[in-house]
C-alpha positions as CSV (number, residue, x, y, z in Angstrom):
1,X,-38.6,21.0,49.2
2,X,-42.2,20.2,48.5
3,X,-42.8,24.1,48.1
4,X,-40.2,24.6,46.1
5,X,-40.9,22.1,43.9
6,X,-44.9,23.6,43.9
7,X,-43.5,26.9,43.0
8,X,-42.1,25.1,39.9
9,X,-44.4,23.4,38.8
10,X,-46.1,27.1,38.9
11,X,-43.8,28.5,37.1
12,X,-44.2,26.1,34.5
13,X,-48.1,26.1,34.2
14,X,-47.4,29.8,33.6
15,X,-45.0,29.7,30.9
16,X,-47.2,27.0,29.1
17,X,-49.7,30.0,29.4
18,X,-47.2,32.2,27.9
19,X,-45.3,30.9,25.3
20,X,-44.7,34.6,23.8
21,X,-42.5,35.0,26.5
22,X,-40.3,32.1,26.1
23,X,-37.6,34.1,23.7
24,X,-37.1,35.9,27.5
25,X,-35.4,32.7,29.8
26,X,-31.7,32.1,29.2
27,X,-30.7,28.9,30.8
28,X,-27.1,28.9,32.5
29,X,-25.0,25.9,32.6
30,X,-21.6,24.5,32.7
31,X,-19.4,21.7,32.4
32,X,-15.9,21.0,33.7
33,X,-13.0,18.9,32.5
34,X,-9.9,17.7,34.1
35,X,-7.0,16.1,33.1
36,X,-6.2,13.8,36.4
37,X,-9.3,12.0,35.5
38,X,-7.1,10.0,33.3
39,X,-6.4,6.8,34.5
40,X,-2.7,6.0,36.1
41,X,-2.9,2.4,36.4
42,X,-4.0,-0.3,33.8
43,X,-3.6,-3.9,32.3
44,X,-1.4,-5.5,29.7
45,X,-0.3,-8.8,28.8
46,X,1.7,-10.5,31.5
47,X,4.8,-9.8,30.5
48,X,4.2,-7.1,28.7
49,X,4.7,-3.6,29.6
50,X,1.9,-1.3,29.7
51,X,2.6,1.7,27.3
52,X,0.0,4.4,27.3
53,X,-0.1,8.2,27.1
54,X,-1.3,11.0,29.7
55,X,-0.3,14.4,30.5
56,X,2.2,13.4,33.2
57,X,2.2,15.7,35.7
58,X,0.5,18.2,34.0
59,X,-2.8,18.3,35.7
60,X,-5.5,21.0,33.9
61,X,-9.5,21.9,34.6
62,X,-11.1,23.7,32.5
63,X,-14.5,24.9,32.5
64,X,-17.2,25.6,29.8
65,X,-20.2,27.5,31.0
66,X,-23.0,28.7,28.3
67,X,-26.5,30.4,28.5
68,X,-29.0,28.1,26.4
69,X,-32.3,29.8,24.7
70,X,-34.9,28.6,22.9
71,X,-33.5,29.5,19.2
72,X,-29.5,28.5,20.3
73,X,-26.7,29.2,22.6
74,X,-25.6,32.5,24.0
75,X,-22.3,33.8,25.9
76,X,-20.5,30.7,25.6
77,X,-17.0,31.0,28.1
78,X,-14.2,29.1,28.3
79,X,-12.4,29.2,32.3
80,X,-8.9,27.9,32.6
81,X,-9.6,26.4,36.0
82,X,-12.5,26.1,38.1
83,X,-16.1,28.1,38.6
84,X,-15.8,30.3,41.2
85,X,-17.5,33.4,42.6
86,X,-15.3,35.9,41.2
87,X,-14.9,34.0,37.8
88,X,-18.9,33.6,37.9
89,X,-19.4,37.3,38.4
90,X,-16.7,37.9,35.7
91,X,-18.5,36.3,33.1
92,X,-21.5,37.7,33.9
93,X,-20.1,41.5,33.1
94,X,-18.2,40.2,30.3
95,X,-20.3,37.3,28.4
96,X,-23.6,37.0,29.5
97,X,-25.0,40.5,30.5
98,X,-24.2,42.1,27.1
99,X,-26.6,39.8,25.2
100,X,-29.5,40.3,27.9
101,X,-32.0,42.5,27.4
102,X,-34.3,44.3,30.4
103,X,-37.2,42.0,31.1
104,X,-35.1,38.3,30.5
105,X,-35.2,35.9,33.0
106,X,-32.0,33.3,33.6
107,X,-32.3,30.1,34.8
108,X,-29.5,28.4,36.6
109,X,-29.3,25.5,38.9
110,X,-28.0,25.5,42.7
111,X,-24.6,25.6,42.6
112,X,-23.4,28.2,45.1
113,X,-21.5,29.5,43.5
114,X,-24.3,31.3,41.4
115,X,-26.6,31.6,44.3
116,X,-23.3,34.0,45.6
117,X,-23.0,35.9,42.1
118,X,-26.6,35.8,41.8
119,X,-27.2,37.9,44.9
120,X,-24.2,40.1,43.8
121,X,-25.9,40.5,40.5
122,X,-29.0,41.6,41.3
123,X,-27.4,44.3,44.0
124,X,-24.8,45.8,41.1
125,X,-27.7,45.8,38.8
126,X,-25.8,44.7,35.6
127,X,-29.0,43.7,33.6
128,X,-32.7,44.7,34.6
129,X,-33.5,41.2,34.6
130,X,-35.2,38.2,36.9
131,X,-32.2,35.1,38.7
132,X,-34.1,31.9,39.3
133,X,-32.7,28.9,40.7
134,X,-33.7,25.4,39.8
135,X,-36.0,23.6,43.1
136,X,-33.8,20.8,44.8
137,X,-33.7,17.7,42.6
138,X,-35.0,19.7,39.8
139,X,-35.1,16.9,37.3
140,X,-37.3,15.1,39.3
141,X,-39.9,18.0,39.5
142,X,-39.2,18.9,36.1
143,X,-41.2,15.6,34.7
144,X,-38.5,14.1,32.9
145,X,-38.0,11.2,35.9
146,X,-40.6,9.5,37.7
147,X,-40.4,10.4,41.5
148,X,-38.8,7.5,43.6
């Protein structure tokens, strides 16, 4: 972990370096939602019965995954359900790849999901372009939290 996290902190130095090139990284991210996380118990007066609404029995995730660059968002995506391999490797041919361009590098963190479309990606060769993954405990080695 302490390599990776020198390789980093490398790659950062670099890019500090290199501003020009900064219009070049896409960050990938996503964020899920689900509707079981609502709650099925609760509290009312005593006495009283609880009344409170929630998709009974209707259970949903969705997933919203985005690329983020310096000037805004890119291939924002929508997934009725969860992240997986094949889903990742979809929207990569149909979201993200068509607004690459040869020579960008995208960012995404260690979910294995990407590491699995990430090796798939670079063998199909959608995009001429460079897959990093974030170092274990990236925000820690990023500078924005002091290490414990």
């Amino acid at each position: 972990m302490r390599a990776a996290r020198s390789r980093w902190r490398k790659r950062q130095d670099w890019l500090k370096r290199n501003l020009h090139l900064l219009g070049k990284i896409v960050f990938l991210d996503e964020t899920g939602l689900s509707t079981k996380m609502a709650r099925l118990r609760g509290r009312s007066a005593k006495g009283q019965r609880l009344v409170a609404p929630i998709p009974h029995g209707h259970w949903k995730t969705m997933t919203f995954i985005a690329g983020l660059r310096h000037d805004g968002m890119t291939a924002p995506w929508v997934l009725d359900g969860q992240m997986d391999g094949p889903a990742f490797v979809t929207y990569i041919k149909t979201q993200l790849a068509p607004t690459l361009k040869k020579g960008d590098v995208v960012v995404m963190d260690n979910l294995p999901v990407h590491k699995v479309a990430a090796a798939k990606w670079t063998c199909n060769g959608f995009v001429p372009v460079t897959a990093l993954h974030y170092p274990t405990f990236a925000s820690n080695a990023s500078g924005l939290m002091p290490p414990r």
